[in-house]
C-alpha positions in Angstrom: 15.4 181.4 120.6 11.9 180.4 121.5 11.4 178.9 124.6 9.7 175.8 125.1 5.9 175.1 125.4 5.0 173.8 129.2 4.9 170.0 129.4 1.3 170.6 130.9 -0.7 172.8 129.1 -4.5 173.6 128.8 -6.1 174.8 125.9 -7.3 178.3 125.8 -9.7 177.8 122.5 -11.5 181.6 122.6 -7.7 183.5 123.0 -6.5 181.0 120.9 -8.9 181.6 117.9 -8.3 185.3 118.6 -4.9 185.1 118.1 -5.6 183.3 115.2 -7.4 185.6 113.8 -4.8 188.5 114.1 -2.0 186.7 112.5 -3.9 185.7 109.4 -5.6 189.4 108.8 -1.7 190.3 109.2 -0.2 187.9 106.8 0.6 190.9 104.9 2.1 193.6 107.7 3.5 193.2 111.0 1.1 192.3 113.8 2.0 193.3 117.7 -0.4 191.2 120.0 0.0 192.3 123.8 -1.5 189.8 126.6 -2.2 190.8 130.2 -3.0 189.2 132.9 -2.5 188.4 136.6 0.7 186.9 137.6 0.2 182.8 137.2 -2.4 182.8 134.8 -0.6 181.4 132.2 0.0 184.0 129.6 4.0 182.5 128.9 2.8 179.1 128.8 0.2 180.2 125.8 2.5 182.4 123.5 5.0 179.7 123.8 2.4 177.0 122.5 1.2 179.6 119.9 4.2 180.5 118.5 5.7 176.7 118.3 2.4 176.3 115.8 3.2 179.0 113.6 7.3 179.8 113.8 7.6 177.9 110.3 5.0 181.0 108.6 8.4 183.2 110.1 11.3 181.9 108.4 14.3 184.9 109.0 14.0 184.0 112.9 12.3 183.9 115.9 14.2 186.1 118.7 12.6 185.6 122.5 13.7 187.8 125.7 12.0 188.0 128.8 12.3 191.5 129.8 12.4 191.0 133.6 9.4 193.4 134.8 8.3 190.7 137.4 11.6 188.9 138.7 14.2 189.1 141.6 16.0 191.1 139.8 16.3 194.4 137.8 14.1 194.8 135.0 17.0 193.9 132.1 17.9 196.9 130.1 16.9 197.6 126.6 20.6 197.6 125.8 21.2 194.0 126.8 18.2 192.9 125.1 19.5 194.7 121.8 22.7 193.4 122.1 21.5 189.8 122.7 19.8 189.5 119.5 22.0 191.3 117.2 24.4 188.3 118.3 22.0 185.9 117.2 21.5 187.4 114.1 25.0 186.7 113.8 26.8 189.9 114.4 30.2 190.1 115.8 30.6 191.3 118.9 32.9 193.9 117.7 30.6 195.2 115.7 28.2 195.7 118.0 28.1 199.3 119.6 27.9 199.9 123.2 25.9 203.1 123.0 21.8 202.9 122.7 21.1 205.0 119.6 23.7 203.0 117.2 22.3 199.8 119.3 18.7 200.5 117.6 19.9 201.7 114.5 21.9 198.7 113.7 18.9 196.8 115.2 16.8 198.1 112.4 19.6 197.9 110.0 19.7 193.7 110.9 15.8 193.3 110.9 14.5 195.5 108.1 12.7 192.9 105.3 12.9 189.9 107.6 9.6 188.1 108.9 10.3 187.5 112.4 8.6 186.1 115.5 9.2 188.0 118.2 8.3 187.0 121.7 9.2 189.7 124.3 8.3 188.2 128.2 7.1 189.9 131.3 7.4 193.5 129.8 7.7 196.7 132.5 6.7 199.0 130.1 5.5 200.4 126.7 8.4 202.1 126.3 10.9 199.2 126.6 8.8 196.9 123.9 8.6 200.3 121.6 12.4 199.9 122.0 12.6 196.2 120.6 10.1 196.4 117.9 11.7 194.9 114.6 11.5 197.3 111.8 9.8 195.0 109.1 6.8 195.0 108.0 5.5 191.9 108.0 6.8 190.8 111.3 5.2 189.0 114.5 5.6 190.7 118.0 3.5 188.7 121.1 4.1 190.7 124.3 3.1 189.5 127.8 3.2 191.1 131.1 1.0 191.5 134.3 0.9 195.9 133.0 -2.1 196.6 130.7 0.8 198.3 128.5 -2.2 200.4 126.9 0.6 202.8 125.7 1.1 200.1 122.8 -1.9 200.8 121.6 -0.6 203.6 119.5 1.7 200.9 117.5 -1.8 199.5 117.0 -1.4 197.0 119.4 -4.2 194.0 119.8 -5.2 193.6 123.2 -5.5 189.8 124.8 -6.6 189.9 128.3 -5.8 186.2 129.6 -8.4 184.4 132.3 -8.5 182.0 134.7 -9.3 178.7 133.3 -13.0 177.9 133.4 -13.5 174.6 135.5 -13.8 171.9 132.6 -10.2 173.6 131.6 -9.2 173.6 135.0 -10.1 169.8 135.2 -8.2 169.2 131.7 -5.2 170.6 133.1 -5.3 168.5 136.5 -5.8 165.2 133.8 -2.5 166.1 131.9 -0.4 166.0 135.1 -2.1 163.3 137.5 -3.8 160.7 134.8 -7.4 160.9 133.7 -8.2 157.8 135.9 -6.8 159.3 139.1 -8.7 162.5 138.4 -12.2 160.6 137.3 -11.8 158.6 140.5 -12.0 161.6 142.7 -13.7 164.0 140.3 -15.6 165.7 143.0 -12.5 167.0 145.1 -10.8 167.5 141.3 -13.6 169.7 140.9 -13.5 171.2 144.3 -9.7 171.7 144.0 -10.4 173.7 140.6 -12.7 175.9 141.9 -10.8 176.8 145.3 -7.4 177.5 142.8 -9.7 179.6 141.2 -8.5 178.5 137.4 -4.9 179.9 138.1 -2.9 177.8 136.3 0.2 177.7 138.4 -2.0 177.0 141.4 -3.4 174.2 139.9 0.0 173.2 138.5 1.2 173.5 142.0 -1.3 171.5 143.7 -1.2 168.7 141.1 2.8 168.6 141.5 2.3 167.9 145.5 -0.2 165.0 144.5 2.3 163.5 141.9 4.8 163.4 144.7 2.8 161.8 147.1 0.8 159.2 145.4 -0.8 157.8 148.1 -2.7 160.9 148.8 -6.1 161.9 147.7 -6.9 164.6 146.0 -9.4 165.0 148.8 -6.7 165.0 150.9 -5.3 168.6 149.2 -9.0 170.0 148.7 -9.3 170.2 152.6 -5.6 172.3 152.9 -7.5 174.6 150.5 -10.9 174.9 151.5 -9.5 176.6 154.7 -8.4 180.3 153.4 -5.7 180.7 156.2 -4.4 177.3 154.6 -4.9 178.0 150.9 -1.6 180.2 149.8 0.5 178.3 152.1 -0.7 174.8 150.5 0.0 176.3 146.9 3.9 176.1 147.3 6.4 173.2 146.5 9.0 173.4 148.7 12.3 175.3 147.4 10.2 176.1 144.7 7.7 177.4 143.1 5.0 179.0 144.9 1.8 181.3 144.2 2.4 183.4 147.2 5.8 184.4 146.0 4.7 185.1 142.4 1.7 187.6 143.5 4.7 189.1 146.5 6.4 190.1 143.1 3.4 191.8 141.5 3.1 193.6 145.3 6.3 195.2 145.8 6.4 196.8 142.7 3.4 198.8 143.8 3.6 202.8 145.2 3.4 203.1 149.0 -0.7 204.1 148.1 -1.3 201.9 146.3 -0.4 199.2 148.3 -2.0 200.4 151.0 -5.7 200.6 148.9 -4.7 197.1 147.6 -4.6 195.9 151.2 -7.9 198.0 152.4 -9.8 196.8 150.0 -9.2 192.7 150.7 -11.2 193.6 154.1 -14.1 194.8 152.1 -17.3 193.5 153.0 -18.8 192.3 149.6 -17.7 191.0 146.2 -17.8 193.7 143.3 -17.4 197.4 144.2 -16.9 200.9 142.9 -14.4 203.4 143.3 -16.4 205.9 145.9 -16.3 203.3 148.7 -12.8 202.7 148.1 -12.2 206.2 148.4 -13.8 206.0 151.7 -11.8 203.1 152.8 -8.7 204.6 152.5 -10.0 208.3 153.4 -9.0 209.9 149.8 -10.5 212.1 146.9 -12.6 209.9 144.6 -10.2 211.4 142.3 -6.7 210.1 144.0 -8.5 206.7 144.5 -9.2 206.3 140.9 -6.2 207.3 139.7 -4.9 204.3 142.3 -7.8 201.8 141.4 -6.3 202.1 137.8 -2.9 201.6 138.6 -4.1 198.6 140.4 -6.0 197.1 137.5 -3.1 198.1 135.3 -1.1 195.9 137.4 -3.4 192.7 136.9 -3.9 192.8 140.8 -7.7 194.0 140.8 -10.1 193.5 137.6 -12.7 195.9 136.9 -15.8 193.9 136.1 -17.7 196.5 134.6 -17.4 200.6 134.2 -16.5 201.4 138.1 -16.8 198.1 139.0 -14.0 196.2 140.2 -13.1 193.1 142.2 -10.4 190.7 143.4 -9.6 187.3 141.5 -9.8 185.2 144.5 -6.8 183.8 145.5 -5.1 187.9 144.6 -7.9 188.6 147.6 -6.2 186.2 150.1 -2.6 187.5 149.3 -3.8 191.4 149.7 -5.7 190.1 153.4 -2.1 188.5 154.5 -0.5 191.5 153.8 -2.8 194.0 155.0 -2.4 191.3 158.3 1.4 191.6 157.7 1.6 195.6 156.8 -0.8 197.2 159.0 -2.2 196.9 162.7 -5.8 195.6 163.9 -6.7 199.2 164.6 -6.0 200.1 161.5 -7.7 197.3 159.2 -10.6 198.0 162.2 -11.1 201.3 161.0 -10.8 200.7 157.2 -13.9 198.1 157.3 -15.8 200.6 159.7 -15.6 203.2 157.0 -16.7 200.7 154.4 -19.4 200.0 156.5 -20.5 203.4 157.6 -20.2 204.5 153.7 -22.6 202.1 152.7 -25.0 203.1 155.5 -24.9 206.9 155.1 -25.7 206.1 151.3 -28.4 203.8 151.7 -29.8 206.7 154.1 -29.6 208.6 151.2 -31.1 206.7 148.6 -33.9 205.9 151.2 -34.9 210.0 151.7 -35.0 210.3 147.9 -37.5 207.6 147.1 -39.6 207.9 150.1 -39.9 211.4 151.2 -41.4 212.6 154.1 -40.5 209.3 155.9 -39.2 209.9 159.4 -36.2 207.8 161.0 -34.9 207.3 164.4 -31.6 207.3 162.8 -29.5 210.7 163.4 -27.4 209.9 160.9 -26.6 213.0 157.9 -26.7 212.4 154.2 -23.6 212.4 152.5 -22.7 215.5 149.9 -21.3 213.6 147.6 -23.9 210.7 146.5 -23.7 208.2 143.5 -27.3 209.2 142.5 -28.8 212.4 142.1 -33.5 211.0 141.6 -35.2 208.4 143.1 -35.1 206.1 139.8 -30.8 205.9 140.4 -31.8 205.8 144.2 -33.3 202.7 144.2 -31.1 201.0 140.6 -28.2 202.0 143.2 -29.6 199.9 145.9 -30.3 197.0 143.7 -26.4 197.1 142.5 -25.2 197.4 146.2 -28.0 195.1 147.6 -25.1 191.9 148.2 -23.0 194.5 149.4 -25.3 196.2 151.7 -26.4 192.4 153.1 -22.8 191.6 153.5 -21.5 195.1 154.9 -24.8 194.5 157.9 -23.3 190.8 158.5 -20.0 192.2 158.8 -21.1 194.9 161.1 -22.8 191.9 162.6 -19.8 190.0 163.0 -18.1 193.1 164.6 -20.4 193.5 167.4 -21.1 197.1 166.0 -24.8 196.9 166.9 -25.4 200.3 166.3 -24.7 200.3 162.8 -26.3 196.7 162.0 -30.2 198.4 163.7 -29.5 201.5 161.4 -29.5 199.0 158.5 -32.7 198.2 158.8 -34.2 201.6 158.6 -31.6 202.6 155.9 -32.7 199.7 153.1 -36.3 199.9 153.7 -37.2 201.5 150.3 -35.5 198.6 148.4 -37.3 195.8 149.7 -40.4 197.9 149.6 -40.1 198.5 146.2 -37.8 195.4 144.9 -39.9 192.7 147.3 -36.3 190.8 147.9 -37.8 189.0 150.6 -35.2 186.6 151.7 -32.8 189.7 151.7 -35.7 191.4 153.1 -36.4 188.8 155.8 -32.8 188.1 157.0 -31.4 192.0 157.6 -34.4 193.3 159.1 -34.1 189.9 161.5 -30.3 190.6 161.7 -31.4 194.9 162.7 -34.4 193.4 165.2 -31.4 191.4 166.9 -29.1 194.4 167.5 -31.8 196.7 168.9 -32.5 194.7 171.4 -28.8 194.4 172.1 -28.7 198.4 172.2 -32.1 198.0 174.2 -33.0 200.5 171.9 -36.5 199.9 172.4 -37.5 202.6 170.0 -35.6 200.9 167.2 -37.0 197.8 167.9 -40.1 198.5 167.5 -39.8 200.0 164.4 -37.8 197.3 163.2 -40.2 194.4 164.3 -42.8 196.5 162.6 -40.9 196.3 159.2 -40.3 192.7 160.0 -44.1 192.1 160.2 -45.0 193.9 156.9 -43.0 191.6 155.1 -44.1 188.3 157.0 -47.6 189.7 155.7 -46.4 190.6 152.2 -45.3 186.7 152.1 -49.0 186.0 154.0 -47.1 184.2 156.6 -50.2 186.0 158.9 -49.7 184.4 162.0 -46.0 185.2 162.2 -46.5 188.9 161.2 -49.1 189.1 164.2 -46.8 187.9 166.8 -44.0 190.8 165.3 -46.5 193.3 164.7 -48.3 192.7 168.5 -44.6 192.8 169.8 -43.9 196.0 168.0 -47.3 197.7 169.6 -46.4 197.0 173.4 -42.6 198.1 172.6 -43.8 201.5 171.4 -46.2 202.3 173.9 -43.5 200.8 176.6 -41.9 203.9 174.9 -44.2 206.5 174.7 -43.2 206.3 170.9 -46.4 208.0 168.5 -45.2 207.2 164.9 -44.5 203.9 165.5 -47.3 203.2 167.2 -49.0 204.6 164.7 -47.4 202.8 162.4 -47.9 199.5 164.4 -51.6 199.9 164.8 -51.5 200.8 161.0 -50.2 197.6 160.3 -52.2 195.7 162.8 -55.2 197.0 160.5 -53.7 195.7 157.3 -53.8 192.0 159.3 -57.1 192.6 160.3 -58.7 193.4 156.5 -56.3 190.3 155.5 -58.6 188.3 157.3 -61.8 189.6 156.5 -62.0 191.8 159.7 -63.1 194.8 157.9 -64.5 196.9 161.1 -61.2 196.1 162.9 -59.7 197.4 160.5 -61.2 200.7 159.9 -60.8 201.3 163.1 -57.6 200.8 163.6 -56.7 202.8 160.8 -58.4 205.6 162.0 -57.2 205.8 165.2 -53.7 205.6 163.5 -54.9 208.8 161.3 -55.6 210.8 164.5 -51.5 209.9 165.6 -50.3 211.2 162.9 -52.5 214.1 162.3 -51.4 214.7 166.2 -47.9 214.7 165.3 -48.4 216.9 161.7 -47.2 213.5 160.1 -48.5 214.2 156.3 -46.9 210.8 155.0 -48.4 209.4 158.0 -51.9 210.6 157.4 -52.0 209.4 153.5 -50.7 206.2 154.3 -53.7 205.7 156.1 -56.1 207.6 154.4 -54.8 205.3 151.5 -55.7 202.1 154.0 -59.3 203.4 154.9 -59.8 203.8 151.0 -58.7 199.8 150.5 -60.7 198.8 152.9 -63.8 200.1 151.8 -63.2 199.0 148.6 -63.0 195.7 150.0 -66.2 196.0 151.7 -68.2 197.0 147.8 -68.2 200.8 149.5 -66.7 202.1 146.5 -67.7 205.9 146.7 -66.3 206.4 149.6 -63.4 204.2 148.8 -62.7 206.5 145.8 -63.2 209.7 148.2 -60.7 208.6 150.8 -58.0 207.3 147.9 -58.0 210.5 145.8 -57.2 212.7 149.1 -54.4 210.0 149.9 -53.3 210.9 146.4 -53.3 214.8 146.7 -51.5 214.4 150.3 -48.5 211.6 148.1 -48.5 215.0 145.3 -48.3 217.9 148.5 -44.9 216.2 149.5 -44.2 215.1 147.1 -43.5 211.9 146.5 -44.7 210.5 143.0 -44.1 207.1 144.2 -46.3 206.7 146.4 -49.1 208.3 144.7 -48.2 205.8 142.1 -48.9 203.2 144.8 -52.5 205.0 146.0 -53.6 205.8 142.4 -52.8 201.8 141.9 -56.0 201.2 144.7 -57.5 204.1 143.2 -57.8 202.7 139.9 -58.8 199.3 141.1 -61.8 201.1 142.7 -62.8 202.7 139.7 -63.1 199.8 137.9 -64.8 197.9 140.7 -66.9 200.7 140.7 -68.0 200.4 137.3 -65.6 203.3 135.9 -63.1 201.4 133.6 -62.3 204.5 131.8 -61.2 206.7 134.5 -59.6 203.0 136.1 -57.2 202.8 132.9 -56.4 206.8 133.2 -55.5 207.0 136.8 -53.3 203.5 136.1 -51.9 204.5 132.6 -50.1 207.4 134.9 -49.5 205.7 137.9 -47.9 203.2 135.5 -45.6 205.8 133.9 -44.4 206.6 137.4 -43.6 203.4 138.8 -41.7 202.5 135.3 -39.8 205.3 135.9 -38.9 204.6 139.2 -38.3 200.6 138.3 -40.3 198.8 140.7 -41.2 195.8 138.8 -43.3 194.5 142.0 -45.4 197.6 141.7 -45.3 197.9 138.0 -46.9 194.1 138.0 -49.4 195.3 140.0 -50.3 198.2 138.3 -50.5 196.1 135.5 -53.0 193.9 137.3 -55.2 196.4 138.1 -54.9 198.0 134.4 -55.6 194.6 133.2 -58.7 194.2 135.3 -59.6 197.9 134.3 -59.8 196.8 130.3 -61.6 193.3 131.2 -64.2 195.1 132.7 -64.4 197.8 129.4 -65.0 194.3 127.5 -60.6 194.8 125.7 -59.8 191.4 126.5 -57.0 191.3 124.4 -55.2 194.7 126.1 -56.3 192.7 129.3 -54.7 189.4 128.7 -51.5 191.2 127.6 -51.6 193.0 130.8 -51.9 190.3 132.9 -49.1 188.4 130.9 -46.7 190.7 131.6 -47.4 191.2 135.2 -47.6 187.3 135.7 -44.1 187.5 134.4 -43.0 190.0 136.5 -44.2 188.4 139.2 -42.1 185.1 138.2 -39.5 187.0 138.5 -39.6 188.3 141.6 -41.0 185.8 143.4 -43.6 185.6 146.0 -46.8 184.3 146.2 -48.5 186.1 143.6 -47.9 184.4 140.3 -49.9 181.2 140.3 -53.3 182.7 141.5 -52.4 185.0 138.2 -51.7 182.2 135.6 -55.0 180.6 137.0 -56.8 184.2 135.7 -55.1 184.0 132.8 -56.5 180.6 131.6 -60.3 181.7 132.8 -60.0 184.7 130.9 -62.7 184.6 128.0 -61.8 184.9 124.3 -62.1 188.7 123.0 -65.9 189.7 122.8 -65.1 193.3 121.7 -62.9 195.5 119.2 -59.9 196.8 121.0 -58.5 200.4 120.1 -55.1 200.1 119.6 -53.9 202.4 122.2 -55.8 200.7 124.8 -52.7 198.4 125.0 -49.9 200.0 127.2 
């Protein structure tokens, strides 16, 4: 009763050794193997294949239904299924009863001893597989449908999810229908046309079929229909026939009036991957009802979740949920949907910000959520760096929108992470995309903070020159406003330029006079900040003493706060100034802790650094070897990252002398 294997067929060698593997460690016992997988992907195709290479190891029969789950039609009863294969086992229909219990019974009767291969297609449920199961013991049952059918597992089910083909598959495929020489010819726009059907087999069969029928066209010719997304479904179709936007339309209207409506929110979302708690805010539901809809939806093979609370669309699934949330719901409505996306991201980023910088003020009115997906600093900013292409995207969409009051707020909101995670291309393009949108808003307050934070990270990338033209723009803005913290702030970083280029009295005063701001406006953050800036610049200057005076009370004012991170930063300076000074024991203890912090908080920017100055702190105690492993890892850090700061460091690292001196084992951190 098996069904034949597809004329074109690609090899699936990982699912296929899998398989493999199951029906040899069940020669002796029945084995149930149950594949999922989105609608097209091909799991049919490869049981039929499978089972053609092993029906001979199952000599009483091989019995094949295909249960209906996904079709036109009614799912087909158990009953008809029963009934079907009791006549090919030969019994009369006479014989055969009409209601369900005698059905199975006789069923079991019929099958009990016999080594079968059973293939049982597009199942709807556990239940109805549970009802064809063959009582022997040393039988084969392959299931496929687009369910997970988890249920099964308490028959001790093996679990096969099926994949889209990987491009060289993809490209194997395309060779079996069109010829390897037509595919070689154009193997740029073969691969193109493999990546845009996103390794769905019945896409690509789809799209090959077209180019079999026309000859004369390129395969160029069908990669342009598909680059265009508004094109793509539509181009996947053979006319009268088969076509991938009818076989996902199947997979959609089996779906609960919620759940289809979360399956068509979440095509507008912003980004790639995403978790459950923006979801919930896209559709305005309980985390709870959403989950129990974002399972429903994986369960169905129409989202795949990536990692724990982590879920995305296969690509071409995406298109089909945006045509029908075009289809099934009203501008307004998909408007609103992305704005709360949008907005979720922002009030969280706001949050994450206020944990791992506190005491920082924002123009920003916006209120922190109650319900947050981190609770300390340390999941504050690992949050941030799992959002991060979502937060980019979710600003560009906002962008996009014209919703310039959200796209400004951005740049306040993500200030932590690139202060901490020195992302500066990420860093560089929002905080351009933010400077853009205050001056749409003419908020002139918000763009002068913002050209402020654009400056510091021109300077962070020593691209001076730039930073001097944002940083002198953000000055005249703030006083055009009468604005005191940011022009503090401004004239704060105006000093930082100045001891950049060697202009150490510029900068001291301009630090100072940004000290009397904010100990004008009570500003504590404010005031260590630049207490912290005095410190470094007499440091620079060989004024270490009074470097080490104005650090430390930078350091009590980070504690008072608190905010451990940025003592962490000051006790960073603080130790470099110790050893400068000619202190390398108390360098290494103020830096071993600052260290421990920082770690914690997983800055590896500022954990390189630290490591630099502890590094420096055991060269100058004579521990070469704790120094060199020191600098090793920071100079590896610092490749990591990126930035300017890893080839003046490998340079160190070769002029570092041999060790002159016994190192104490703990002197390593």
């Amino acid at each position: 009763m098996l069904p034949q294997p597809p004329r074109f067929f690609s090899e699936r060698v990982p699912e296929t050794r899998k398989f493999q593997e199951i029906v040899a460690n069940s020669s002796v016992g029945s084995a149930l193997v149950v594949l999922g997988g989105v609608g097209g992907v091909g799991k049919s195709a490869l049981v039929a294949q499978w089972l053609q290479t092993c029906q001979q190891d199952y000599p009483d029969g091989a019995l094949y239904a295909d249960l209906g789950a996904f079709s036109l039609r009614e799912p087909v009863s158990v009953s008809q299924v029963l009934e079907t294969f009791l006549r090919a086992f030969g019994v009369a229909p006479e014989v055969i009863p009409t209601d369900l219990d005698r059905l199975h019974s006789l069923y079991r009767e019929v099958t009990s001893g016999k080594r079968l291969a059973v293939f049982l297609d597009d199942a709807v449920s556990a239940a109805q597989v549970r009802s064809l199961l063959p009582v022997s013991g040393s039988s084969l049952v392959v299931v496929t449908s687009r369910y997970r059918l988890s249920g099964l597992g308490l028959q001790g089910a093996h679990f096969l999810d099926v994949p889209p083909l990987q491009q060289a598959e993809s490209l194997e495929l395309l060779r079996n229908v069109l010829g390897p020489e037509r595919v070689e010819r154009e193997r740029a726009a073969a691969e193109r046309m493999a990546d845009l059907c996103a390794g769905l087999p019945v896409a690509l069969v789809v799209a090959a079929a077209r180019l079999s029928v026309h000859r004369k066209w390129s395969l160029q010719r069908i990669a342009a229909d598909l680059e265009d997304e508004r094109r793509r479904l539509p181009s996947l179709a053979l006319r009268g026939d088969v076509s991938v936007h009818a076989v996902f339309d199947l997979s959609y209207r089996k779906l609960t009036r919620e759940q289809a409506e979360l399956y068509r929110v979440l095509a507008e979302h912003p980004g790639t991957t995403f978790g459950p708690e923006v979801a919930a805010a896209a559709v305005g539901r309980t985390s709870a009802e959403t989950s129990d809809l974002l399972e429903a939806l994986v369960e169905a093979n129409l989202l795949n979740e990536v990692d724990e609370n982590r879920f995305r669309f296969h690509d071409l699934l995406r298109l089909h949920a945006r045509e029908r949330a075009e289809s099934d719901m009203t501008d307004v409505e998909r408007t609103a949907a992305v704005r709360r996306m949008v907005s979720w991201y922002l009030d969280c980023s706001f949050g994450a910000d206020r944990l791992i910088t506190p005491g920082r003020w924002y123009l920003s009115n916006r209120k922190t959520l109650p319900d947050l997906p981190f609770s300390t600093a340390g999941g504050a900013l690992d949050w941030l760096e799992l959002e991060r292409a979502n937060l980019v995207l979710a600003q560009q969409e906002a962008a996009q929108r014209e919703w310039s009051d959200l796209v400004w707020q951005f740049g306040e909101a993500i200030w932590s992470l690139f202060l901490y995670r020195k992302h500066y291309r990420d860093w560089l393009l929002t905080t351009e995309l933010a400077v853009q949108a205050a001056e749409t808003e003419q908020h002139i307050r918000a763009e002068s903070r913002l050209r402020g934070q654009l400056g510091q990270a021109l300077l962070n990338l020593h691209r001076f020159d730039e930073g001097e033209v944002q940083l002198t723009g953000a000055m005249r803005l703030a006083e055009q406003a009468g604005d005191l913290p940011s022009q503090a702030t401004a004239t704060s970083r105006l000093g930082i330029l100045a001891k950049q280029r060697g202009r150490f009295s510029e900068a001291l005063e301009r630090f100072r006079q940004a000290l009397e701001l904010d100990q004008q406006l009570d500003d504590l953050r404010g005031a260590a900040l630049r207490l912290r800036r005095i410190g470094e610049t007499f440091a620079a200057m060989g004024q270490h003493e009074a470097a080490i005076s104005e650090l430390s009370r930078s350091v009590e004012l980070m504690i008072s706060l608190p905010d451990p991170g940025g003592a962490a930063r000051v006790s960073t300076f603080l130790g470099e100034t110790y050893a400068a000074a000619g202190k390398p024991a108390a360098a290494v203890t103020s830096l071993r802790d600052a260290l421990a912090v920082m770690r914690e908080i997983g800055s590896e920017f500022y954990v390189a650094e630290l490591l630099v100055a502890l590094g420096t702190a055991h060269e100058r105690a004579g521990e070469l070897t704790a120094a060199r492993n020191c600098l090793w890892q920071a100079c590896e850090l610092y490749e990591r990252i990126g930035g300017p700061h890893a080839e003046s460091l490998r340079q160190r690292l070769v002029e570092l002398p041999d060790e002159l001196s016994e190192v104490s084992p703990d002197s390593i951190p």
